[in-house]
Backbone as CSV, one residue per row, in Angstrom:
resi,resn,N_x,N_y,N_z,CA_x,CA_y,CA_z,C_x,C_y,C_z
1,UNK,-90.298,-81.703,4.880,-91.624,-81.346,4.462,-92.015,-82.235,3.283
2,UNK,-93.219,-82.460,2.943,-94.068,-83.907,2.232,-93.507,-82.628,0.844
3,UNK,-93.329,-83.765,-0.072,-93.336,-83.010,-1.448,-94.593,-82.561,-2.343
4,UNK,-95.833,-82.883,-1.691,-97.034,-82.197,-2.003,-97.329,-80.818,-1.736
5,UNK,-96.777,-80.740,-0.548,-96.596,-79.312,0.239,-96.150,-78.643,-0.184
6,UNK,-94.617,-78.754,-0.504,-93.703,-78.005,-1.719,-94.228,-77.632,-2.776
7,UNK,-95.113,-78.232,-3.567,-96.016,-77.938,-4.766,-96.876,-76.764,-4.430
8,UNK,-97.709,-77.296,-3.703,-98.886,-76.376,-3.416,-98.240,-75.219,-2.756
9,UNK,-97.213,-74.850,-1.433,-96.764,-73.503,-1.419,-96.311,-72.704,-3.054
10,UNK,-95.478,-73.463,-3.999,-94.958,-72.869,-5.146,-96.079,-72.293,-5.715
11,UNK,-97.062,-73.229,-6.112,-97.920,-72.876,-7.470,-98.983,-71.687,-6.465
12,UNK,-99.105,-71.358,-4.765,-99.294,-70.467,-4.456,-98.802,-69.467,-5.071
13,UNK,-98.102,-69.256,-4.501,-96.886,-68.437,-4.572,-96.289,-67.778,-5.925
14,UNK,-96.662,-68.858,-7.033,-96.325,-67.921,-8.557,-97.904,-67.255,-8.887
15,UNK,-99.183,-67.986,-8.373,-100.372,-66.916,-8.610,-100.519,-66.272,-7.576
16,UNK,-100.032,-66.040,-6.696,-100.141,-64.347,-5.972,-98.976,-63.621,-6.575
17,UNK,-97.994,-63.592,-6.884,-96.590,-63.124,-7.585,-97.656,-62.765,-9.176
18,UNK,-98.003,-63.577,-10.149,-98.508,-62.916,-10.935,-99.999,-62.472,-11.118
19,UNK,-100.897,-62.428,-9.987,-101.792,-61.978,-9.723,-102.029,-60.357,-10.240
20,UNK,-101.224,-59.856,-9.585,-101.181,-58.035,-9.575,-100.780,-58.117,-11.102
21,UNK,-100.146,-58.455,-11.803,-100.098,-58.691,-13.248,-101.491,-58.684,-13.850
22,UNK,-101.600,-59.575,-13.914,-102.595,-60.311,-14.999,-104.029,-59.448,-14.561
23,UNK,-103.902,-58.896,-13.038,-104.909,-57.906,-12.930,-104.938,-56.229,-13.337
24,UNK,-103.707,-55.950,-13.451,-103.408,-55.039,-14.525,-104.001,-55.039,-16.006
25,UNK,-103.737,-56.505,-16.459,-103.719,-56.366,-17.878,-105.274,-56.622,-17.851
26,UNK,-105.841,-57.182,-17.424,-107.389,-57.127,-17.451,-107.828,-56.092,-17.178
27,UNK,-107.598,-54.915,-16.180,-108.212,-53.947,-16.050,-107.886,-53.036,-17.640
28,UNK,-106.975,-53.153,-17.847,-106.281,-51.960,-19.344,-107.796,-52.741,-20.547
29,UNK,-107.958,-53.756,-20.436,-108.685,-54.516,-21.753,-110.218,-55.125,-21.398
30,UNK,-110.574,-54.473,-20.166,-111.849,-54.859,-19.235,-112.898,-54.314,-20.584
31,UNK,-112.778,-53.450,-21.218,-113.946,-53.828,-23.079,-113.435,-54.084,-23.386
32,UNK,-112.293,-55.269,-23.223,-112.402,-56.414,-24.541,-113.065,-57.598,-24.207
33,UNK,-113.332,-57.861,-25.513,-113.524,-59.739,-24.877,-112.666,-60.832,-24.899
34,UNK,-111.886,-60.448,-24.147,-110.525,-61.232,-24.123,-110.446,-61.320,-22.675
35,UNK,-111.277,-60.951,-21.734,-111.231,-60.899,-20.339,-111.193,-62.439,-19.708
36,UNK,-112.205,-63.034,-20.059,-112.612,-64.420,-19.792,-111.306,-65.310,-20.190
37,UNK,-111.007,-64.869,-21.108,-109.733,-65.534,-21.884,-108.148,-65.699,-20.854
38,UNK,-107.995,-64.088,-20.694,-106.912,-63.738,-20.197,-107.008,-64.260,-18.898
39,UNK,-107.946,-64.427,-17.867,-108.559,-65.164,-16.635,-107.803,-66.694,-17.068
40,UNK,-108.122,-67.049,-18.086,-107.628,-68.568,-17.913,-106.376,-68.523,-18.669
41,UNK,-105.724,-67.945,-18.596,-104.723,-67.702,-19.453,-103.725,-67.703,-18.138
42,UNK,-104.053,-66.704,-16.838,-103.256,-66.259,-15.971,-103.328,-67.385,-15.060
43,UNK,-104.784,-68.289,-15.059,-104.710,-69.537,-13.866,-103.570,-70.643,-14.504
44,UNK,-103.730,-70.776,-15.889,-102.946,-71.644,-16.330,-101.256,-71.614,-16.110
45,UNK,-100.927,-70.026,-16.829,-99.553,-70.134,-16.138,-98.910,-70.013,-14.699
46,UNK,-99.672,-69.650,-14.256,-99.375,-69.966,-12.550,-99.333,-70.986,-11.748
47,UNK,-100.358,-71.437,-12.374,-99.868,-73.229,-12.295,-98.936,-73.929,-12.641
48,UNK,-98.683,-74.055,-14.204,-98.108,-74.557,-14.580,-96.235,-73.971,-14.207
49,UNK,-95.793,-72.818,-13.597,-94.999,-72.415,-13.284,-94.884,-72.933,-11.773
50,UNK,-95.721,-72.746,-10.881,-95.813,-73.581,-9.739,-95.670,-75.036,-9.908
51,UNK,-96.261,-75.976,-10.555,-95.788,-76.973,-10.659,-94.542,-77.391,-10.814
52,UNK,-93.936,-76.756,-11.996,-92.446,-76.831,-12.510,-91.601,-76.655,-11.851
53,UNK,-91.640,-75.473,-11.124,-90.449,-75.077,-10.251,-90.905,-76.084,-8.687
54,UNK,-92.184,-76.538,-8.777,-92.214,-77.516,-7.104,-91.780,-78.728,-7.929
55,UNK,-91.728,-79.631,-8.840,-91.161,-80.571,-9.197,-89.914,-80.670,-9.332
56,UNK,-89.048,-79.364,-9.684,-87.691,-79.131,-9.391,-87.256,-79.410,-8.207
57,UNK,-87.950,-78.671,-7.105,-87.762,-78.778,-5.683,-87.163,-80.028,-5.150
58,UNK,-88.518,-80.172,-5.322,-88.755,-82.107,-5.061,-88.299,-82.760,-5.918
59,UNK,-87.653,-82.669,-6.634,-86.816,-83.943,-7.408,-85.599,-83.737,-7.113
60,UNK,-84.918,-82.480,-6.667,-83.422,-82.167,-5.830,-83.281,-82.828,-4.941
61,UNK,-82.091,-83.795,-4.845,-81.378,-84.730,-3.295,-81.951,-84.051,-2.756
62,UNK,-81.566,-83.062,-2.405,-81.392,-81.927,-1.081,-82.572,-80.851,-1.138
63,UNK,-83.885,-81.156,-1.147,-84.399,-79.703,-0.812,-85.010,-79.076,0.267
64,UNK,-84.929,-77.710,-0.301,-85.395,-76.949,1.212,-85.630,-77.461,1.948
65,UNK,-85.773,-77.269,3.451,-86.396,-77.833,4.395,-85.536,-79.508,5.216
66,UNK,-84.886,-79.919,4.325,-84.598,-81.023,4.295,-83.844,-81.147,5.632
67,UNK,-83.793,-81.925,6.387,-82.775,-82.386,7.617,-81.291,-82.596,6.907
68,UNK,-80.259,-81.782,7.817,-78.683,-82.068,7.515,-78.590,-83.768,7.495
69,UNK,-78.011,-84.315,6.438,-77.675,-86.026,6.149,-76.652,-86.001,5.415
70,UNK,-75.853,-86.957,5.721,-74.551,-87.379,5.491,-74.831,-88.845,5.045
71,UNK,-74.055,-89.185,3.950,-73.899,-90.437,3.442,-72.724,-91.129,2.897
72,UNK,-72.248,-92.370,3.171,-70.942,-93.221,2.333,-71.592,-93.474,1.571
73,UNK,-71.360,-93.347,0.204,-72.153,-94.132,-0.614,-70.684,-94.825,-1.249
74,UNK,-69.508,-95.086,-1.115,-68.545,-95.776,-1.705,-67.455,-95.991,-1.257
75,UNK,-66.739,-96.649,-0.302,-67.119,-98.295,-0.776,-68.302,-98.892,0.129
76,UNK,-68.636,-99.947,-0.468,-70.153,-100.568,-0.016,-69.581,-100.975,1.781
77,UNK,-70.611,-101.347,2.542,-70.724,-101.981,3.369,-69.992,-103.326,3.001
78,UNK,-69.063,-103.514,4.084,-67.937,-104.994,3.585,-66.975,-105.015,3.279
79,UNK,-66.906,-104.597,1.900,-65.768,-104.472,1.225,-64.510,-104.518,1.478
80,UNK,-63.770,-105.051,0.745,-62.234,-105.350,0.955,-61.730,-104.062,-0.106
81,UNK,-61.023,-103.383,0.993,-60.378,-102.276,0.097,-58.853,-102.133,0.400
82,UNK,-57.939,-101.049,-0.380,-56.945,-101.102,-0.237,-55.893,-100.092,0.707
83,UNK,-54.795,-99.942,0.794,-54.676,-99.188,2.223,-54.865,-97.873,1.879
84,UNK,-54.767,-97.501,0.679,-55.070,-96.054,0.449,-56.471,-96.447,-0.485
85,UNK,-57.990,-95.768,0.136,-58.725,-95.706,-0.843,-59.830,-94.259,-1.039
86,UNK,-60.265,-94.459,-2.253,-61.109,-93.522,-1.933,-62.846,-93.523,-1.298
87,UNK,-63.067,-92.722,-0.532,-64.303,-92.618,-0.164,-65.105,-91.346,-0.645
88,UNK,-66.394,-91.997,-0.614,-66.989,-90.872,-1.528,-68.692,-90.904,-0.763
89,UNK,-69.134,-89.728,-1.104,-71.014,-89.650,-0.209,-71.496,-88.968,-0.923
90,UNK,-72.401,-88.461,-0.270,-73.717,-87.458,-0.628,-74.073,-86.709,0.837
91,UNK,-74.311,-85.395,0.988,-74.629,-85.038,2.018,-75.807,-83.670,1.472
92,UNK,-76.272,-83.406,2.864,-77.876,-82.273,2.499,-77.689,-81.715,3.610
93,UNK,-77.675,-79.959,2.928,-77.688,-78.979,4.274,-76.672,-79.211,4.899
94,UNK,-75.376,-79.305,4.813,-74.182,-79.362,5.985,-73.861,-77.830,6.274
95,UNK,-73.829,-77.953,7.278,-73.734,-76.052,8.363,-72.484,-75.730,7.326
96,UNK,-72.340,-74.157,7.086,-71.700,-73.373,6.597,-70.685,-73.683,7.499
97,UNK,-70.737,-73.129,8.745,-69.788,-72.713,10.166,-69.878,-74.264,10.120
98,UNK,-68.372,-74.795,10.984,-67.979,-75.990,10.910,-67.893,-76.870,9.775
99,UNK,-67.620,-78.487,9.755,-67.385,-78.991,8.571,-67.904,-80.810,8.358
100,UNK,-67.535,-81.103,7.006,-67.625,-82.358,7.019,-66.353,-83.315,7.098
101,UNK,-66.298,-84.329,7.789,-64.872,-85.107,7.695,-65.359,-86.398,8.004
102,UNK,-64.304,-87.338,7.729,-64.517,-88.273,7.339,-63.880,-89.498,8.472
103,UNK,-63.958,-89.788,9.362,-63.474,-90.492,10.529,-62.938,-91.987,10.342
104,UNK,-61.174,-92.115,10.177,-61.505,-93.998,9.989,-60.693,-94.688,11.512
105,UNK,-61.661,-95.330,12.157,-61.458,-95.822,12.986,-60.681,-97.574,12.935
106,UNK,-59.689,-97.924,13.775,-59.472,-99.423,13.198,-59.739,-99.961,13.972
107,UNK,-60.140,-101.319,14.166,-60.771,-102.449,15.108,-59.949,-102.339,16.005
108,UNK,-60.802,-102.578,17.412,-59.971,-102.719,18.578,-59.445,-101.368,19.299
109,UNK,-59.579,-99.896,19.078,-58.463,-99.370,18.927,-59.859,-98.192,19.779
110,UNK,-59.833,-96.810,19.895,-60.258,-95.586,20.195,-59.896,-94.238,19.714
111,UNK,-59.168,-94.550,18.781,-58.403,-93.727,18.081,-59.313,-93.239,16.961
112,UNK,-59.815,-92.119,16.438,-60.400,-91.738,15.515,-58.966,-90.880,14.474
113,UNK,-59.172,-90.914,13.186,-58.049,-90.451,12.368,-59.031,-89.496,11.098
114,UNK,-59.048,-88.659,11.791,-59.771,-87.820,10.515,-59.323,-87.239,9.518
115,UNK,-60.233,-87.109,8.484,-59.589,-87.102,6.549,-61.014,-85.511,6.391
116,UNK,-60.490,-84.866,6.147,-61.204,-83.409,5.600,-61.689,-83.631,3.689
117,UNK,-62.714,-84.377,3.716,-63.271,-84.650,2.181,-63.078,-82.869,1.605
118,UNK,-63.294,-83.367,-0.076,-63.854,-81.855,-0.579,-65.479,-81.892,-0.661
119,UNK,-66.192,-80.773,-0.397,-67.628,-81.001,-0.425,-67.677,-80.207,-1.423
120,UNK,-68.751,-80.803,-2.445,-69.469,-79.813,-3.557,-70.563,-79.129,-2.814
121,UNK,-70.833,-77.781,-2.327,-71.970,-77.537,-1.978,-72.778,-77.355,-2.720
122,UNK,-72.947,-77.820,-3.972,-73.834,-77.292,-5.160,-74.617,-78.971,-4.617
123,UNK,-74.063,-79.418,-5.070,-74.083,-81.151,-5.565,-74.483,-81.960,-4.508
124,UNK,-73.358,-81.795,-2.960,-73.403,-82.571,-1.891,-72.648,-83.285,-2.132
125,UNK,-72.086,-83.526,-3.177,-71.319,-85.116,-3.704,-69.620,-84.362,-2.701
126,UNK,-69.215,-85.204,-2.051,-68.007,-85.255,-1.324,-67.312,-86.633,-1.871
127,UNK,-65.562,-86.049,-1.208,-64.897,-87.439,-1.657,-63.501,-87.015,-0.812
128,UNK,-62.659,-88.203,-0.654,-61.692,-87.612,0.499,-60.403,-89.239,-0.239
129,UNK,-59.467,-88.791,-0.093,-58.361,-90.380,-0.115,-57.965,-90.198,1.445
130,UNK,-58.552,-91.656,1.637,-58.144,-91.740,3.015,-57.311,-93.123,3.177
131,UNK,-56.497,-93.014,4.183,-55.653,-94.387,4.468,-55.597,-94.953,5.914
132,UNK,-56.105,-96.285,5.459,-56.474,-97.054,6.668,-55.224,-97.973,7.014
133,UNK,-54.607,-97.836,7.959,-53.502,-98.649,8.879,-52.338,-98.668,7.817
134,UNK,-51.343,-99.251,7.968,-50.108,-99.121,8.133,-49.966,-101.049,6.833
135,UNK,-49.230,-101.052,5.984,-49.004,-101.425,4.868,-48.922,-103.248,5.671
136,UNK,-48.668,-103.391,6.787,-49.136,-104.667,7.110,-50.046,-105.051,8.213
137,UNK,-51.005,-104.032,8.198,-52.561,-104.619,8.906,-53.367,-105.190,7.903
138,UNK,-52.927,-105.720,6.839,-53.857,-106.508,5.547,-54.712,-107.219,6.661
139,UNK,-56.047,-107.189,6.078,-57.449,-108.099,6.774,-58.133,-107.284,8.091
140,UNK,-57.415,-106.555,8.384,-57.438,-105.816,9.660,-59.555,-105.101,9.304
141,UNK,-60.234,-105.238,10.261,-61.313,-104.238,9.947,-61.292,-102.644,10.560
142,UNK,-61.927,-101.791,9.561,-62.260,-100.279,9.676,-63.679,-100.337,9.863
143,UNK,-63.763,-99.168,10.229,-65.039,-98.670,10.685,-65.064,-97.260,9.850
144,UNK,-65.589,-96.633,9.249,-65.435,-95.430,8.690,-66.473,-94.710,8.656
145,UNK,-66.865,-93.501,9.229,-67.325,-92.416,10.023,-67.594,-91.016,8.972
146,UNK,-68.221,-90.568,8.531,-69.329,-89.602,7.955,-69.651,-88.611,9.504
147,UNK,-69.038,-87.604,9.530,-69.342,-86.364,10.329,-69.480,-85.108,10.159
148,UNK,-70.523,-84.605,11.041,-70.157,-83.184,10.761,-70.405,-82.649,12.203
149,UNK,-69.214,-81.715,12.027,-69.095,-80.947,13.580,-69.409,-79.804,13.321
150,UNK,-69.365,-78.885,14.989,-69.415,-77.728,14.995,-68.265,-77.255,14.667
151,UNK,-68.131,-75.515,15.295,-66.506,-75.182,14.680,-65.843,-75.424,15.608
152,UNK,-66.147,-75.569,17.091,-64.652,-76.029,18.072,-64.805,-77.562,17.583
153,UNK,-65.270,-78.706,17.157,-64.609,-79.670,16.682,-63.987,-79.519,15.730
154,UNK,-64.612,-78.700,14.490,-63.889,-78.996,13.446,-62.274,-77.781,14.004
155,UNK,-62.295,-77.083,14.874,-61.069,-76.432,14.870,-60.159,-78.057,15.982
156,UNK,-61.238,-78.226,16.685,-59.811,-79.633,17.302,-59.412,-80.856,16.289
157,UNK,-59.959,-81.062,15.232,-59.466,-81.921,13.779,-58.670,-80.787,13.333
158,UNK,-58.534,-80.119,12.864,-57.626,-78.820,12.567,-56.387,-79.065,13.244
159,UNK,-56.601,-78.833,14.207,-55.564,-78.932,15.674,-54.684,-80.228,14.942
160,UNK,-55.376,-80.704,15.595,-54.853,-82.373,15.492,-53.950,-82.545,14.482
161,UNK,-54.139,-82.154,13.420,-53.847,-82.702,12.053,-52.185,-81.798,11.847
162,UNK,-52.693,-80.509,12.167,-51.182,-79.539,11.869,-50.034,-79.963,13.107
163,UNK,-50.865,-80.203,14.457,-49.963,-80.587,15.296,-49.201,-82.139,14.747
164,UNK,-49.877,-82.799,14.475,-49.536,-84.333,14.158,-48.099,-84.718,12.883
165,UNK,-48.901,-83.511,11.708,-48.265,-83.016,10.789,-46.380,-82.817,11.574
166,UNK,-46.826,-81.789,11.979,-45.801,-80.791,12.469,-44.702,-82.023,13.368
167,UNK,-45.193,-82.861,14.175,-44.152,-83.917,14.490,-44.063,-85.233,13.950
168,UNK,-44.781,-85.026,12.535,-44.765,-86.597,12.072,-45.173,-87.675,12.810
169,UNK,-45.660,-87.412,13.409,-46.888,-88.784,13.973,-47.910,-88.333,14.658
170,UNK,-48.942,-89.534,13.691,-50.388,-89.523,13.738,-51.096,-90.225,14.688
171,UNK,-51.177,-90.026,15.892,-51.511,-91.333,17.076,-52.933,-91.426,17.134
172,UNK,-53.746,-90.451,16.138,-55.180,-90.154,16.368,-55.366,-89.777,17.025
173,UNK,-57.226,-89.327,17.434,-57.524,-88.106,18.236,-58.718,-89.101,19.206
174,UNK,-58.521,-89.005,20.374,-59.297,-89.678,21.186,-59.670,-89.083,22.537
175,UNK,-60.722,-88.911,22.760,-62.313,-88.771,22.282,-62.634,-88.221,20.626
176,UNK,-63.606,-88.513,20.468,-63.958,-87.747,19.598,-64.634,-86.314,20.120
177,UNK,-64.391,-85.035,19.368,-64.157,-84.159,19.940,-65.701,-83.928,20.339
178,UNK,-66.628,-83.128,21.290,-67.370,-82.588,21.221,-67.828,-81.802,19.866
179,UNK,-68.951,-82.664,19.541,-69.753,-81.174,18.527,-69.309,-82.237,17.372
180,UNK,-69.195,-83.041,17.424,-68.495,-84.077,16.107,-70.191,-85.342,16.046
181,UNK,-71.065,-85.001,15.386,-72.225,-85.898,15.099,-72.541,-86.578,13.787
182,UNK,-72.054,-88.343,14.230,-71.843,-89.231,12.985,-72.955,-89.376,12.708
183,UNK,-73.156,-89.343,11.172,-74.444,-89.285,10.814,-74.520,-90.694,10.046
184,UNK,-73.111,-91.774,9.389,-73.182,-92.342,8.786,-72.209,-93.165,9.067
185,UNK,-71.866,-94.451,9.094,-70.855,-95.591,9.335,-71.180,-96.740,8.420
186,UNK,-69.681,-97.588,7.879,-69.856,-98.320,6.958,-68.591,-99.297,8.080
187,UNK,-68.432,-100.069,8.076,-66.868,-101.401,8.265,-66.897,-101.773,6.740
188,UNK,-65.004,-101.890,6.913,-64.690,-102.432,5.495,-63.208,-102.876,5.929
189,UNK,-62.777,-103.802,5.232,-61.710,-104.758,5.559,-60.729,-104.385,4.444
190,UNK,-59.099,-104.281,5.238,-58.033,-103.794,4.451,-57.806,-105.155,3.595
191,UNK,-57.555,-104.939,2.326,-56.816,-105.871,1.460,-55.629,-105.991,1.960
């Protein structure tokens, strides 16, 4: 939704909220002459409270209304990184039910290897240490994957991970599971 919109529902919305107010207090003081007064007294803060709290809105990454988005914001597009690094985003609105994870794919290959970031849901700011290939694929390229699934994907990354765990090897998960929708991809090259 346009962030004009956001404004104008708010600053609705705080003068009907203090409407029944301020029409109270005018009726109690209707012989005074403070009527005219208190009239612009009540347009002013309703505004100015509508404004404030719609500029809040709209100046939040993430507000209301906003479409679910996922982002890498670190490391850049390119980059030569190392076999263990960290990745880090920004995401808006990610579903309660199901999750965000972090997919690193290596050149050539079909194998997806998923990394379970921590998400701030306050913030959006996520971050995950993930490790790309094996201590002599130096130069090798990644592809790295920003997702969010439903809950039977995020329960087959689940799967995957305790089963994989459980026999010490990680062969990756291929297909990617149903219900798994990349919202974001970066390539970056192992040091």
């Amino acid at each position: 939704m346009d962030s004009s919109v956001w404004v104008s529902i708010i600053t609705a919305l705080a003068g009907i909220c203090l409407g029944p107010l301020v029409e109270m207090l005018v009726a109690r003081w209707q012989k005074r002459p403070l009527r005219g007064l208190l009239l612009a007294v009540y347009a002013a803060v309703g505004g100015l409270i509508g404004v404030v709290a719609g500029l809040l809105i709209v100046s939040s990454s993430c507000p209301p209304g906003a479409p679910t988005s996922v982002t890498i914001t670190s490391p850049a597009e390119g980059s030569v990184v190392g076999q263990a690094t960290v990745v880090e985003g920004e995401s808006c609105h990610v579903p309660a039910r199901g999750g965000l994870w972090l997919l690193v794919l290596p050149e050539g290959t079909t194998a997806y290897y998923p990394f379970s970031p921590t998400l701030s849901r306050r913030s959006g700011h996520w971050s995950v240490s993930a490790y790309l290939g094996q201590p002599e694929e130096a130069g090798r390229a990644f592809t790295l994957l920003a997702a969010v699934t439903s809950p039977p994907a995020d329960q087959a990354f689940d799967e995957y991970l305790a089963r994989a765990a459980a026999e010490g090897d990680f062969p990756g998960i291929q297909p990617l599971p149903e219900g798994a929708v990349v919202y974001h991809q970066i390539d970056v090259i192992r040091r």
